[in-house]
N, C-alpha and C positions, 0 to 999 in steps of 0.2 A: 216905388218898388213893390214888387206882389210879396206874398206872403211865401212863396213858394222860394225866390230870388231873394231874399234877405235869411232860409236855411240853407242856400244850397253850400255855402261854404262848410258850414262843419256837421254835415248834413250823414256822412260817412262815420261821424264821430262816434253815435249812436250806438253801440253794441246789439241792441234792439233791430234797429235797422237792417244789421249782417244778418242775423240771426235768423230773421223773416226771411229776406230773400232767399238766404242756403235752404229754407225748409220748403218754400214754395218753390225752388227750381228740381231742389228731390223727388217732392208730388209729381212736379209737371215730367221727370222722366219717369216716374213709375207710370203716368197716363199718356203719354201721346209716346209712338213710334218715331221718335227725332231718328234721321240721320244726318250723316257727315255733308250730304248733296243739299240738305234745303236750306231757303234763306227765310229769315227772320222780324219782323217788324215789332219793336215793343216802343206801345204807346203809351205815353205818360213815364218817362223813363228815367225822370230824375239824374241821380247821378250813376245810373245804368246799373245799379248794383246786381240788379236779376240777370241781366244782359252779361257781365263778366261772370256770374256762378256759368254760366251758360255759352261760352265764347267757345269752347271746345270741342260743342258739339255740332255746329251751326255753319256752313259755308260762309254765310254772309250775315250779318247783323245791322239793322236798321234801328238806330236809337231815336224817337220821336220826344222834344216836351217844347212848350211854350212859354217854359220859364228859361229866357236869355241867360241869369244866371245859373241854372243846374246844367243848359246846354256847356257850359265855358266850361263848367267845374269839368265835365265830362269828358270835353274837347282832352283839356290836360290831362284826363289820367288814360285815355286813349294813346295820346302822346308818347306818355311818360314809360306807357309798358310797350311800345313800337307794336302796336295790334293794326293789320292793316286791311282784316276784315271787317270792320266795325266801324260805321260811322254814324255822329249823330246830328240832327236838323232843329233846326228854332221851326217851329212847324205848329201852328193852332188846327186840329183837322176837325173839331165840334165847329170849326166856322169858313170851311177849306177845303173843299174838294183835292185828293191828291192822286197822283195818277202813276201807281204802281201795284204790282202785284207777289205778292209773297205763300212761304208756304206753312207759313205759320204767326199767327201775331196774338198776342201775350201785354197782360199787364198786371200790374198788382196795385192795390190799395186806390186806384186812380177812378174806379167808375163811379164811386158813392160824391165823388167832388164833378164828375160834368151833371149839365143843366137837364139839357132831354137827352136820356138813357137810351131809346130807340132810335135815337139818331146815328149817335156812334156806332150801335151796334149794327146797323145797315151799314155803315162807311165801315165796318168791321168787316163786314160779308163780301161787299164790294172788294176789298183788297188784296183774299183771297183768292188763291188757284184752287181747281176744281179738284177737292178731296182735302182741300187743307184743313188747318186744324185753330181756331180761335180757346184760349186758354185765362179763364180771367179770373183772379185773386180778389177778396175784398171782403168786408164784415159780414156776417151775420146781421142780420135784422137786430136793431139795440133801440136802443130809449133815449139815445140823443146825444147821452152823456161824454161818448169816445172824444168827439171835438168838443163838446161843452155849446150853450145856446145861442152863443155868439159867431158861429162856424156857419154859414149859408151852406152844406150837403144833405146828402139824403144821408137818412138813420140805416144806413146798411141795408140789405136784401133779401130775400127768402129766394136761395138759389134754385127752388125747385121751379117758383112761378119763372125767376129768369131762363131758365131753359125751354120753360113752353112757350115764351117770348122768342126764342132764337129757334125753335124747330120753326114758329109760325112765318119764320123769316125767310124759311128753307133748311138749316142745319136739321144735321142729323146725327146719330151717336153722343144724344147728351147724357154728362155723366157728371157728379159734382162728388167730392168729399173735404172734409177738415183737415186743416195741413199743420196749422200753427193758430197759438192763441198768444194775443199783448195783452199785460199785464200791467195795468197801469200806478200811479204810484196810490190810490184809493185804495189797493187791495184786487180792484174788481178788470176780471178776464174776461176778452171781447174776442171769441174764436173768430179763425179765418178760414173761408173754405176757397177749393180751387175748383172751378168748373170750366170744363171742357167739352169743346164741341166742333162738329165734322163739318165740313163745304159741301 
């Protein structure tokens, strides 16, 4: 069982958890132009929590993880609230070409844990319709300590260099600010910024 698959159960439980998502889905509509016509792809989607701050505004929602268990947890609370625009896939795409297109895809806290970062973020690009809007959540550049030295991730990002990375991809309209900081039980706050960027 992954590490991912033995929290998805009380994974919701977090108050931390909500707290982040509500604050990164208020960012991502103060940045991007959502409306009511486009559909949605959020990778690494856990138990969807960004994904329901955000069911409201979105035609269609695409919930993507590769944890069997956060997919199930998610299945049922899809279920549970009869949402019939919203479905989620057992789906590894760092190793799986997938062959859809969306008008927006979004994730939080998920890119400092894939292996090669310019991979996804081409398979990012790729999934996009022409003008869409890729929107991604995740640390500040840190010292290691967030997961502690026994966590194989990368130590967070410098969202400025990531965005010269995603223009050199083709995007365009890159734009980043800080949405939310976790505050862990040591005292010490690990800001989170949201950058966003154009097809």
């Amino acid at each position: 069982m992954s590490e991912f698959d033995s929290k998805a159960q009380d994974w919701d439980k977090n108050q931390m958890h909500i707290d982040r998502a509500e604050a990164i889905a208020s960012a991502m509509l103060d940045m991007v132009p959502i409306t009511h016509k486009m559909t949605a792809l959020e990778y690494g989607a856990g138990t969807g929590l960004l994904s329901f701050c955000l069911k409201d505004r979105f035609a269609d929602i695409t919930l993507m993880d590769s944890s069997q268990e956060m997919v199930r947890v998610t299945q049922g609370k899809i279920a549970d609230q009869k949402i019939e625009h919203m479905r989620v896939i057992w789906f590894d795409l760092e190793h799986t070409d997938y062959d859809h297109k969306f008008d927006m895809v979004f994730n939080q806290m998920v890119l400092h844990h894939v292996n090669d970062v310019d991979v996804i973020l081409k398979k990012f690009y790729s999934l996009l319709t022409p003008g869409g809007y890729l929107a991604i959540a995740d640390l500040y550049a840190e010292d290691g300590s967030f997961h502690g030295p026994d966590v194989k991730v990368h130590w967070g990002f410098d969202p400025a260099k990531l965005a010269k990375s995603l223009k050199s991809m083709g995007f365009n309209n890159t734009e980043y600010k800080t949405c939310y900081s976790v505050t862990k039980d040591s005292g010490k706050s690990y800001p989170i910024f949201l950058l966003v960027a154009q097809k």
